[in-house]
N, CA, C and O atoms as a CHARMM CRD file, in Angstrom:
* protein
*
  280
    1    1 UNK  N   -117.72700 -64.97900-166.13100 PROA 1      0.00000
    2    1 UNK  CA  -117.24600 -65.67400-164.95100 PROA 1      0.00000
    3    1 UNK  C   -118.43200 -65.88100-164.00900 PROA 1      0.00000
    4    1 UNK  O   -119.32400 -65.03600-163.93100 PROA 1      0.00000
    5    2 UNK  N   -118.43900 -66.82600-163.40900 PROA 2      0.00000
    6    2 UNK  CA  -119.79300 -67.52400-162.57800 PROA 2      0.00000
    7    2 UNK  C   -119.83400 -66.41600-161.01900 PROA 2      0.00000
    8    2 UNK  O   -118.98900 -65.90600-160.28300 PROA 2      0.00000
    9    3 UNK  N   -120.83600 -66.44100-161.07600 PROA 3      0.00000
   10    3 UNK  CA  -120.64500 -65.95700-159.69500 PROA 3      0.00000
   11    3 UNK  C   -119.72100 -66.21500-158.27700 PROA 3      0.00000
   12    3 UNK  O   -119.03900 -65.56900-157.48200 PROA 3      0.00000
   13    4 UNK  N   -120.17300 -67.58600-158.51900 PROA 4      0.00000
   14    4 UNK  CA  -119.58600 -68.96500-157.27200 PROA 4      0.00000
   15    4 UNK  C   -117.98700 -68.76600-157.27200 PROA 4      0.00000
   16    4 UNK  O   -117.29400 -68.84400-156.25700 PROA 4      0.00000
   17    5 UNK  N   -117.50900 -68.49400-158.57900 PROA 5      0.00000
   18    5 UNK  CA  -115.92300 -68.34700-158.71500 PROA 5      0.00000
   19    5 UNK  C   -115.75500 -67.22600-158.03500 PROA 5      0.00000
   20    5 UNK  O   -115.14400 -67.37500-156.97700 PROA 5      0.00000
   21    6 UNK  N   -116.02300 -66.38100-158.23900 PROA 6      0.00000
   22    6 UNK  CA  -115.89400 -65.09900-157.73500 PROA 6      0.00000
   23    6 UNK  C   -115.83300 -65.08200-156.23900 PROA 6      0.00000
   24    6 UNK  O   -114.94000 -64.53900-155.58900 PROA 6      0.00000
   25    7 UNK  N   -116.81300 -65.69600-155.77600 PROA 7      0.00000
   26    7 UNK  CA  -117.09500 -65.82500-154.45800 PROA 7      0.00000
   27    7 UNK  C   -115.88500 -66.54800-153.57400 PROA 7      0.00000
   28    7 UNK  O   -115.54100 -66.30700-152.41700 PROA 7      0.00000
   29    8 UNK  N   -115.42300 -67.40200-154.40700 PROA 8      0.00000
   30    8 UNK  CA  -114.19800 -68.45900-154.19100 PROA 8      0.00000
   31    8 UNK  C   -113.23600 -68.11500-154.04200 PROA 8      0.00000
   32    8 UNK  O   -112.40400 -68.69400-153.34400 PROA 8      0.00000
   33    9 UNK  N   -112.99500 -66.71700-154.85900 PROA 9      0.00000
   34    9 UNK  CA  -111.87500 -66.14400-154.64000 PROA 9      0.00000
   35    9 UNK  C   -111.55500 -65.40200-153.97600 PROA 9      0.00000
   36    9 UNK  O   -110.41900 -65.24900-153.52800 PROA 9      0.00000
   37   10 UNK  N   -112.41500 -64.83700-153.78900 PROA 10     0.00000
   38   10 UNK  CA  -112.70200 -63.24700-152.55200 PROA 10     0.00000
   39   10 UNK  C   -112.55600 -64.23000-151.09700 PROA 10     0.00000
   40   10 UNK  O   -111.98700 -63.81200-150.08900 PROA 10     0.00000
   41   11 UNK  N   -112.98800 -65.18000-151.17100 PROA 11     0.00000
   42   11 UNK  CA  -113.28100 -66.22400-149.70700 PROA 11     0.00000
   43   11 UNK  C   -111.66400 -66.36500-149.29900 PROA 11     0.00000
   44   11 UNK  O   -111.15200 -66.15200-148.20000 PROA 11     0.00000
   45   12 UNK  N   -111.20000 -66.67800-150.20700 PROA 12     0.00000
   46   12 UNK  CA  -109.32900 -67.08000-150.44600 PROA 12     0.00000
   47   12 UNK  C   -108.55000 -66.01300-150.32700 PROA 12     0.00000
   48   12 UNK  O   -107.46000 -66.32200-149.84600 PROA 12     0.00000
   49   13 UNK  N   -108.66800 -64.80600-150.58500 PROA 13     0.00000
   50   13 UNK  CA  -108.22200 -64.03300-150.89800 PROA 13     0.00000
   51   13 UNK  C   -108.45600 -62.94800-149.40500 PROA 13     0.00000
   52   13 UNK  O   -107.54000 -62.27400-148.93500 PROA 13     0.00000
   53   14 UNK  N   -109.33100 -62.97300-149.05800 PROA 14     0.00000
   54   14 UNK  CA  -109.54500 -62.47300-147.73000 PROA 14     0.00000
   55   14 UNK  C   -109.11900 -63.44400-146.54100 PROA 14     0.00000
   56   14 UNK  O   -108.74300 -62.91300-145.49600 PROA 14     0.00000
   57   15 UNK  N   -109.14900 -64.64400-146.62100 PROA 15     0.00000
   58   15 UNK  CA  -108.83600 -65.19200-145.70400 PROA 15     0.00000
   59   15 UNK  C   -106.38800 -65.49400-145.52600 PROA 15     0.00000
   60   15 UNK  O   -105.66900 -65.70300-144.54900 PROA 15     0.00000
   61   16 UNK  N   -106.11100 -65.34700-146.90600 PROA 16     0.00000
   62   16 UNK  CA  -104.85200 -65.22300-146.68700 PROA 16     0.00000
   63   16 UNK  C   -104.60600 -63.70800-146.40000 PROA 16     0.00000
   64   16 UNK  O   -103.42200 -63.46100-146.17000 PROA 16     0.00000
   65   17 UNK  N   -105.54100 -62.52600-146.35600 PROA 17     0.00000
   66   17 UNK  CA  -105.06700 -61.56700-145.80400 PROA 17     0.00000
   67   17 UNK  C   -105.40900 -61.56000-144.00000 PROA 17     0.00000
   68   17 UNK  O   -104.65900 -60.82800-143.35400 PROA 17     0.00000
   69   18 UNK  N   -105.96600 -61.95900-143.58900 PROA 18     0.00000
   70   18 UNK  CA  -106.41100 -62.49000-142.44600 PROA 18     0.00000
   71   18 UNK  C   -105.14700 -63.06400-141.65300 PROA 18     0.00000
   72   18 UNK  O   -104.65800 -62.62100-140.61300 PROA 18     0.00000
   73   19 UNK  N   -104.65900 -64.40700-142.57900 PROA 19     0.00000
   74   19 UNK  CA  -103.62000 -65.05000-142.20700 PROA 19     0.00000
   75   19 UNK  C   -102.24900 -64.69100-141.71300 PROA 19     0.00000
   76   19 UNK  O   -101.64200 -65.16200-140.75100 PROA 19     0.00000
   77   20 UNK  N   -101.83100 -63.63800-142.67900 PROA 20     0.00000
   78   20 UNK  CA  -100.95000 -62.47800-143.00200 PROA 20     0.00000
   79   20 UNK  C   -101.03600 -61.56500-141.71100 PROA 20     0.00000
   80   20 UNK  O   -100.17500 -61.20400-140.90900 PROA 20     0.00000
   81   21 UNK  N   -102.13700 -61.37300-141.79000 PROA 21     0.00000
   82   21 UNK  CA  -102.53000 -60.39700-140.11800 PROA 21     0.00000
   83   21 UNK  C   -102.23600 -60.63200-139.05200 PROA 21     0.00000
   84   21 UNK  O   -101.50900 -59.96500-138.31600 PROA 21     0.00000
   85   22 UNK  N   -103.10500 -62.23700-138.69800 PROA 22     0.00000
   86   22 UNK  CA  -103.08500 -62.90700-137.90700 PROA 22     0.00000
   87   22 UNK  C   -101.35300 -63.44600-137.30300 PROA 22     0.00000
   88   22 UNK  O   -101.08800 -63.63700-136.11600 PROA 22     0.00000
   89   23 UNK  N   -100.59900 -63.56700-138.18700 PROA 23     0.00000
   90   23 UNK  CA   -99.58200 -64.00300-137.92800 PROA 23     0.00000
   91   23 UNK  C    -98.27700 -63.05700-137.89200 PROA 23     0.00000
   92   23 UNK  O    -97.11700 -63.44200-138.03900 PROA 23     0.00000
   93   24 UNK  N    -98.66600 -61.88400-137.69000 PROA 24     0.00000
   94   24 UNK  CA   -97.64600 -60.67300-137.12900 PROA 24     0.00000
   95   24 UNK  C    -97.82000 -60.75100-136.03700 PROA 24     0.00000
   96   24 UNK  O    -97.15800 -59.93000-135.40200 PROA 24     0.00000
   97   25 UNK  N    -98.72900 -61.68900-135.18000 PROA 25     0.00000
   98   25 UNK  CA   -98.45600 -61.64400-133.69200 PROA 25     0.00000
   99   25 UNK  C    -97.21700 -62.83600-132.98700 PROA 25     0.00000
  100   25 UNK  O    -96.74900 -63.82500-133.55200 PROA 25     0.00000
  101   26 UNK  N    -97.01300 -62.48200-132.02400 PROA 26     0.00000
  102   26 UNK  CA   -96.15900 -63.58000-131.48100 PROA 26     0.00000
  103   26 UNK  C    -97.31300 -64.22200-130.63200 PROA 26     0.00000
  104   26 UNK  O    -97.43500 -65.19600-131.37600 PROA 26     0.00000
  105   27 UNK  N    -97.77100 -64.33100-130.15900 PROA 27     0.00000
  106   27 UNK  CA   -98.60000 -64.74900-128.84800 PROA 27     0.00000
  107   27 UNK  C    -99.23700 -66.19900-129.85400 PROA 27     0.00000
  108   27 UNK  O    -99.50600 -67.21900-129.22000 PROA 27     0.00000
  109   28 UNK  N    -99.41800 -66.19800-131.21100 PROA 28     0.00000
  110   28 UNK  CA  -100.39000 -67.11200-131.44800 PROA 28     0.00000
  111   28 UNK  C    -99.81000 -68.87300-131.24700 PROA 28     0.00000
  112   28 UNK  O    -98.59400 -68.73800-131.11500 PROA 28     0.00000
  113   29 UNK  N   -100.05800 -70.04900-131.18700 PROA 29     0.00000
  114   29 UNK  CA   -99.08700 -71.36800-131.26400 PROA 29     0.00000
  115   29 UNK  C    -99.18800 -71.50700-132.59400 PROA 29     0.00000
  116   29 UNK  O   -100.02100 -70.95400-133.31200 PROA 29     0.00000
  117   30 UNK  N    -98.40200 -72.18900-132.89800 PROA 30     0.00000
  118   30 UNK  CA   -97.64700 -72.85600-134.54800 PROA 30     0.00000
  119   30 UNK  C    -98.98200 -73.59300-135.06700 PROA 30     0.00000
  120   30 UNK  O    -99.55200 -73.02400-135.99800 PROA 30     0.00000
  121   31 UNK  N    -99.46900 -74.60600-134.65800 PROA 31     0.00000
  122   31 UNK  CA  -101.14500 -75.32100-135.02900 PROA 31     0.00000
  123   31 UNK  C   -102.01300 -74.05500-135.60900 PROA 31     0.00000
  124   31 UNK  O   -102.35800 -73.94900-136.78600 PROA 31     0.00000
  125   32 UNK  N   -102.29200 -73.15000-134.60600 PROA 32     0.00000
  126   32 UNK  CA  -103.23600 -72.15600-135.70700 PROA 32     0.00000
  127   32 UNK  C   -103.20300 -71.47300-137.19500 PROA 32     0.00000
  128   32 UNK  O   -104.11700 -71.15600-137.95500 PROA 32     0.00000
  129   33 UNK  N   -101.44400 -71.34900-137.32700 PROA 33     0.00000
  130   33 UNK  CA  -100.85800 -71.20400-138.25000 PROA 33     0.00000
  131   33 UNK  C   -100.76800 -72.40600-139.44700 PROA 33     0.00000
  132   33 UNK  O   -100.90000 -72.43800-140.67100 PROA 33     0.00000
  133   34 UNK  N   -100.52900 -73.17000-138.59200 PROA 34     0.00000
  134   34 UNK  CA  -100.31000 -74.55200-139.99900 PROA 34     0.00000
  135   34 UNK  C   -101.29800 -74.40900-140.17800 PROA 34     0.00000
  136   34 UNK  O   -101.53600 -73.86000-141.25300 PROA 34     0.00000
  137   35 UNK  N   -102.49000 -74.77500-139.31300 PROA 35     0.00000
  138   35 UNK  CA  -104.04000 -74.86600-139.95700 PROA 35     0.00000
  139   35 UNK  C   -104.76100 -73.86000-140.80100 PROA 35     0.00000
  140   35 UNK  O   -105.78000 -74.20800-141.39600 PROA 35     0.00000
  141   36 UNK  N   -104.34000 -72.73400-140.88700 PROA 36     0.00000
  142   36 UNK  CA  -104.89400 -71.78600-141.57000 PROA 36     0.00000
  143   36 UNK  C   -104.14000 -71.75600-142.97700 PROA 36     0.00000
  144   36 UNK  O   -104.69300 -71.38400-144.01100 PROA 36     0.00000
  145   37 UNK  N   -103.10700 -72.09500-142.91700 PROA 37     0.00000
  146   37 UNK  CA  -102.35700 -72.57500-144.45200 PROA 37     0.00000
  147   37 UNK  C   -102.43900 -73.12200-144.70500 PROA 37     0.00000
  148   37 UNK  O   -101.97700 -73.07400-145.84500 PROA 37     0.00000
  149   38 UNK  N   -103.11700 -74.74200-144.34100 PROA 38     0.00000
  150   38 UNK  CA  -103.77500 -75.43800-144.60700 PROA 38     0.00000
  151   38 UNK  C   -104.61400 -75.19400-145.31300 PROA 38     0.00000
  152   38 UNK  O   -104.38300 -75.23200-146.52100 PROA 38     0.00000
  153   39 UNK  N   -105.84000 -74.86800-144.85800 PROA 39     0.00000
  154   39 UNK  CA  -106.96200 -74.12900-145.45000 PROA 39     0.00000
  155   39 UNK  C   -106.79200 -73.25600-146.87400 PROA 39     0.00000
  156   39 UNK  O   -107.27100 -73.44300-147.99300 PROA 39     0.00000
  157   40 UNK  N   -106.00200 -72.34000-146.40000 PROA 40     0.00000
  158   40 UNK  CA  -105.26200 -71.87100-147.68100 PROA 40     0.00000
  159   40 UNK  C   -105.15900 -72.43200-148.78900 PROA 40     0.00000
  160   40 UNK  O   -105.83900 -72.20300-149.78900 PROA 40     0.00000
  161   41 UNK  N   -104.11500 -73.36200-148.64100 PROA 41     0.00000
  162   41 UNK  CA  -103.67000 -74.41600-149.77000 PROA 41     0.00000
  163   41 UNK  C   -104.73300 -74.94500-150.27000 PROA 41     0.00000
  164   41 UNK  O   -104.65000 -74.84000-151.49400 PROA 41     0.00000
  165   42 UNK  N   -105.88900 -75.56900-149.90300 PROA 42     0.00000
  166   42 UNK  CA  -106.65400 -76.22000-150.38500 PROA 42     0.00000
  167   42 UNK  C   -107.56600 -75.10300-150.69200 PROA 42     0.00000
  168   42 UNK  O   -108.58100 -75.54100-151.23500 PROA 42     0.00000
  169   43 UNK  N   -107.57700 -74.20800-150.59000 PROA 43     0.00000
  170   43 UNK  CA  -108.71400 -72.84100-151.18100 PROA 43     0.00000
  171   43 UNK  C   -108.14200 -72.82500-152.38700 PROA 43     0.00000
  172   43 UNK  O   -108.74500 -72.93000-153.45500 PROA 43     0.00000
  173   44 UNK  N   -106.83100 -72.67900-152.22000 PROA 44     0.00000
  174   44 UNK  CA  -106.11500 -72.27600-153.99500 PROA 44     0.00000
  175   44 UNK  C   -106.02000 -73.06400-155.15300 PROA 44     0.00000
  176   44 UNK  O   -106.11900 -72.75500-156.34100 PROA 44     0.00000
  177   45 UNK  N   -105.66600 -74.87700-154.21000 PROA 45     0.00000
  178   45 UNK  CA  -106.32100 -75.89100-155.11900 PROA 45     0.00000
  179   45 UNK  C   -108.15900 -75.79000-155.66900 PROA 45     0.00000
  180   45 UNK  O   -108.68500 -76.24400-156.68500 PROA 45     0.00000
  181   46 UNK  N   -108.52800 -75.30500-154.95500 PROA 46     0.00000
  182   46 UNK  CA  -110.35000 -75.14000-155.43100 PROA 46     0.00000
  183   46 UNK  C   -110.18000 -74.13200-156.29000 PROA 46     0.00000
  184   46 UNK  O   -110.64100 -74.50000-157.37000 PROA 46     0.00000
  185   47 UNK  N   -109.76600 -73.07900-156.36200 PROA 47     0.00000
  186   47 UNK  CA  -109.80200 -72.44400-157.27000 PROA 47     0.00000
  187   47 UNK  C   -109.12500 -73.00900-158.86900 PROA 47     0.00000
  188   47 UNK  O   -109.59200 -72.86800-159.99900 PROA 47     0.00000
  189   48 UNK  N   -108.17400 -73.51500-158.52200 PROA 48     0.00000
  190   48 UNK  CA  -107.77700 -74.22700-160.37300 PROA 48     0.00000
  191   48 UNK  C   -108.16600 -75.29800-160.50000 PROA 48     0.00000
  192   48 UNK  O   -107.73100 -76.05100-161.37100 PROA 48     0.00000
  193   49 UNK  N   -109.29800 -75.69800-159.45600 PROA 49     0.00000
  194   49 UNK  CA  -110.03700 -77.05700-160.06300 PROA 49     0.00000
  195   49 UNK  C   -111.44600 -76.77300-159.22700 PROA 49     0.00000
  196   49 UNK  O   -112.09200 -77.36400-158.36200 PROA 49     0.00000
  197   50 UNK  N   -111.53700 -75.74100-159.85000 PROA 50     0.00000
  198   50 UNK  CA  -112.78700 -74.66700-159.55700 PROA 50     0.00000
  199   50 UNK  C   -114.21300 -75.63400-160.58100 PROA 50     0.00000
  200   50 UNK  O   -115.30500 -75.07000-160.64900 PROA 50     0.00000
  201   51 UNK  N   -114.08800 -76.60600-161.07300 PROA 51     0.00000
  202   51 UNK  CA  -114.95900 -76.88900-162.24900 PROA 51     0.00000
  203   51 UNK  C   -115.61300 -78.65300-160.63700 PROA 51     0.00000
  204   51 UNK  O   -116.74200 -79.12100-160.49500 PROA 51     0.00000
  205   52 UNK  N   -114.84900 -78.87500-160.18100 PROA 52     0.00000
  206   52 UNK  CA  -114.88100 -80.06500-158.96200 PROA 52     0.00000
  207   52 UNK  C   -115.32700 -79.73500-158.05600 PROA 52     0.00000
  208   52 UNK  O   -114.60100 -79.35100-157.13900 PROA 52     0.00000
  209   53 UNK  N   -116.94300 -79.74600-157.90800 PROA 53     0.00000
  210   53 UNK  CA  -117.62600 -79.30600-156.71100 PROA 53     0.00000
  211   53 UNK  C   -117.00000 -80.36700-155.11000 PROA 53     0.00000
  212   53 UNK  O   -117.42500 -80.15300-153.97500 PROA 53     0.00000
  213   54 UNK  N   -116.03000 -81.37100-155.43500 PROA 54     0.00000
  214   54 UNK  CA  -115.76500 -81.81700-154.06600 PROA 54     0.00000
  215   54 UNK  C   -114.69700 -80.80900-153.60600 PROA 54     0.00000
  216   54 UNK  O   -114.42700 -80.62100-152.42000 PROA 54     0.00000
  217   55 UNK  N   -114.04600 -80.10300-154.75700 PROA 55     0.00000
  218   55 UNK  CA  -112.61900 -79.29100-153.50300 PROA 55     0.00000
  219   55 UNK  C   -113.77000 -78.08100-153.17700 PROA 55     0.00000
  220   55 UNK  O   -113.86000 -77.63900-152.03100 PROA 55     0.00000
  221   56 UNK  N   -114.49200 -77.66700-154.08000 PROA 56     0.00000
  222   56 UNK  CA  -114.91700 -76.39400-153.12000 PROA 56     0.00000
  223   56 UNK  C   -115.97300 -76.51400-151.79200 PROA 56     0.00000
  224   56 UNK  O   -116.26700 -75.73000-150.88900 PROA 56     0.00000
  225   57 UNK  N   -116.39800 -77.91900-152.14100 PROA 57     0.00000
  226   57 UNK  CA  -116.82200 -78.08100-150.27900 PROA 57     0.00000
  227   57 UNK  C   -116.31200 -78.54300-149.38000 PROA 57     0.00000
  228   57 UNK  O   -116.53700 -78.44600-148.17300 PROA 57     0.00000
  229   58 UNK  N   -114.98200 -79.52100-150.41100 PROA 58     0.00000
  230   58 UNK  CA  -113.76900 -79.40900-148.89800 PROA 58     0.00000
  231   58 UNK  C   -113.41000 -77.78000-148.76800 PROA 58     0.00000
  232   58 UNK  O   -113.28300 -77.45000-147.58900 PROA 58     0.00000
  233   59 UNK  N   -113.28900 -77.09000-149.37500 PROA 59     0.00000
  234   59 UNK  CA  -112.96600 -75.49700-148.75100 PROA 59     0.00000
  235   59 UNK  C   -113.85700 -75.43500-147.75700 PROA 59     0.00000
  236   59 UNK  O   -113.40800 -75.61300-146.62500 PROA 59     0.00000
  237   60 UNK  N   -115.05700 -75.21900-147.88500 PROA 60     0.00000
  238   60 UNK  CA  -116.48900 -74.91900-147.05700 PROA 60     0.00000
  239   60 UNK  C   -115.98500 -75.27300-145.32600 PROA 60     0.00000
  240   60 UNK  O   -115.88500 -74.56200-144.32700 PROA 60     0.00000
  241   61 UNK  N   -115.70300 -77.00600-145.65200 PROA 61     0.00000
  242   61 UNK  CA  -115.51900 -77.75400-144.74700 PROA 61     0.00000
  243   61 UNK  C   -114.74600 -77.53500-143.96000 PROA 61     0.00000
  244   61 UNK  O   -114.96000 -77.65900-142.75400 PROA 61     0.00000
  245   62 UNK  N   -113.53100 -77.10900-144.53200 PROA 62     0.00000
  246   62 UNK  CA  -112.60000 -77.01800-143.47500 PROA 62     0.00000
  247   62 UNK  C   -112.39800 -75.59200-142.98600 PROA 62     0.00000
  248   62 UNK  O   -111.74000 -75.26800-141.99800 PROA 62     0.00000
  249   63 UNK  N   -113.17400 -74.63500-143.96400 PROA 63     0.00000
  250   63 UNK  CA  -113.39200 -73.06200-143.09400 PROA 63     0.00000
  251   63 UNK  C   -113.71400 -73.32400-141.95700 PROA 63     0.00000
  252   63 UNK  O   -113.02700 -73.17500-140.94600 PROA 63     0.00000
  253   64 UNK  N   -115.39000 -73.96500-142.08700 PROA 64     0.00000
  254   64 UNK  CA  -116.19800 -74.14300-140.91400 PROA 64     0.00000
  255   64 UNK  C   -115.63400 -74.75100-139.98300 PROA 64     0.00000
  256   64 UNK  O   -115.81900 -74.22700-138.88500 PROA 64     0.00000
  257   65 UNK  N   -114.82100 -75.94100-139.99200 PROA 65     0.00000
  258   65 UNK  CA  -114.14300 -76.40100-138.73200 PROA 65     0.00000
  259   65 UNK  C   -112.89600 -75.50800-138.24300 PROA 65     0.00000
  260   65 UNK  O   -112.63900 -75.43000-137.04200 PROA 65     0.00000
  261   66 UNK  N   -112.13700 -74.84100-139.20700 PROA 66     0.00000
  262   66 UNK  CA  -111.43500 -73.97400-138.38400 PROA 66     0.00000
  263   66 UNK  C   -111.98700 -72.87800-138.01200 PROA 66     0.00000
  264   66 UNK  O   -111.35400 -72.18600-137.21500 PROA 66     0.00000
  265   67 UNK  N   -112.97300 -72.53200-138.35900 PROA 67     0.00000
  266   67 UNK  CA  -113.46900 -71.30000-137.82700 PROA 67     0.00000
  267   67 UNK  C   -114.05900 -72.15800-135.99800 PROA 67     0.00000
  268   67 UNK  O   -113.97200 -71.70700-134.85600 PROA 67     0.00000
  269   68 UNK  N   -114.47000 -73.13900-136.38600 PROA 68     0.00000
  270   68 UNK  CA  -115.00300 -73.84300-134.87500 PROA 68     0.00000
  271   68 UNK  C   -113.88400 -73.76800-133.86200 PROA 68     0.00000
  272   68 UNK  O   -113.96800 -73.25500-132.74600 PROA 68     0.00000
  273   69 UNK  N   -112.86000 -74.33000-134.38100 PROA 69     0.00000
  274   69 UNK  CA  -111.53000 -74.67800-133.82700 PROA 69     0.00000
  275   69 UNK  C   -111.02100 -73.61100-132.87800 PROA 69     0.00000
  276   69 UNK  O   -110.87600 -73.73800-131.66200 PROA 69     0.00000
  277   70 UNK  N   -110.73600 -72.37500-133.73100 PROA 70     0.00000
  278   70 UNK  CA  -110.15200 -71.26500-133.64300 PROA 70     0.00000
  279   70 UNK  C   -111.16900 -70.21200-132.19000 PROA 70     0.00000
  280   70 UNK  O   -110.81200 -69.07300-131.88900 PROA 70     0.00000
Protein backbone atom coordinates (compact mmCIF):
# COMPACT_ATOMS: atom_id res chain seq x y z
CA UNK A 1 0.00 0.00 0.00
CA UNK A 2 1.46 3.50 -1.08
CA UNK A 3 2.24 5.68 1.39
CA UNK A 4 -0.04 8.68 0.02
CA UNK A 5 -3.07 6.16 0.64
CA UNK A 6 -2.31 5.79 3.93
CA UNK A 7 -1.94 9.29 4.49
CA UNK A 8 -5.48 9.73 2.86
CA UNK A 9 -6.92 7.81 5.15
CA UNK A 10 -5.64 8.78 8.44
CA UNK A 11 -6.44 12.59 6.96
CA UNK A 12 -10.29 11.17 6.66
CA UNK A 13 -10.36 9.31 9.35
CA UNK A 14 -9.19 11.88 11.85
CA UNK A 15 -10.99 14.51 10.49
CA UNK A 16 -14.59 12.56 10.81
CA UNK A 17 -13.47 12.01 14.36
CA UNK A 18 -13.03 15.70 14.76
CA UNK A 19 -16.45 16.12 13.16
CA UNK A 20 -18.08 13.70 15.59
CA UNK A 21 -16.46 15.89 18.37
CA UNK A 22 -17.04 18.95 17.03
CA UNK A 23 -20.66 18.39 16.74
CA UNK A 24 -21.64 17.30 20.39
CA UNK A 25 -21.74 20.93 20.88
CA UNK A 26 -24.83 22.98 20.60
CA UNK A 27 -23.32 26.42 20.25
CA UNK A 28 -21.89 25.52 16.69
CA UNK A 29 -24.39 26.94 13.29
CA UNK A 30 -25.63 24.21 10.82
CA UNK A 31 -22.98 25.68 7.77
CA UNK A 32 -19.97 24.45 9.84
CA UNK A 33 -21.51 21.19 10.03
CA UNK A 34 -22.71 20.77 6.43
CA UNK A 35 -19.30 21.95 5.45
CA UNK A 36 -17.32 19.59 7.28
CA UNK A 37 -19.46 16.64 5.82
CA UNK A 38 -18.94 17.98 2.96
CA UNK A 39 -15.41 17.62 3.12
CA UNK A 40 -15.98 14.32 4.46
CA UNK A 41 -17.87 13.00 1.62
CA UNK A 42 -15.49 13.97 -0.82
CA UNK A 43 -12.43 12.54 1.40
CA UNK A 44 -14.24 9.13 1.17
CA UNK A 45 -14.91 9.57 -2.54
CA UNK A 46 -10.85 10.11 -2.80
CA UNK A 47 -10.27 7.31 -1.13
CA UNK A 48 -12.18 4.69 -3.66
CA UNK A 49 -10.93 6.66 -6.45
CA UNK A 50 -7.73 6.96 -4.66
CA UNK A 51 -5.88 6.02 -8.21
CA UNK A 52 -7.43 10.11 -9.55
CA UNK A 53 -5.00 12.56 -8.43
CA UNK A 54 -7.93 15.34 -9.11
CA UNK A 55 -10.25 14.01 -6.04
CA UNK A 56 -7.30 13.88 -3.77
CA UNK A 57 -6.47 17.56 -4.38
CA UNK A 58 -9.97 18.44 -4.35
CA UNK A 59 -9.61 16.87 -0.70
CA UNK A 60 -6.40 19.11 -0.13
CA UNK A 61 -8.53 21.96 -1.42
CA UNK A 62 -11.28 22.00 0.35
CA UNK A 63 -9.44 21.06 3.84
CA UNK A 64 -7.48 24.16 3.30
CA UNK A 65 -10.44 26.38 2.67
CA UNK A 66 -12.33 25.03 5.48
CA UNK A 67 -9.73 25.06 7.67
CA UNK A 68 -9.52 29.06 6.44
CA UNK A 69 -13.21 29.35 6.84
CA UNK A 70 -13.54 27.83 10.18
Amino acid sequence: MESSKIVLKVTVIIHFILIVWASTSSFLPESYIYMNLFVLLIGVLANVHSKSEEAVFLVCYLSSCDMFIN
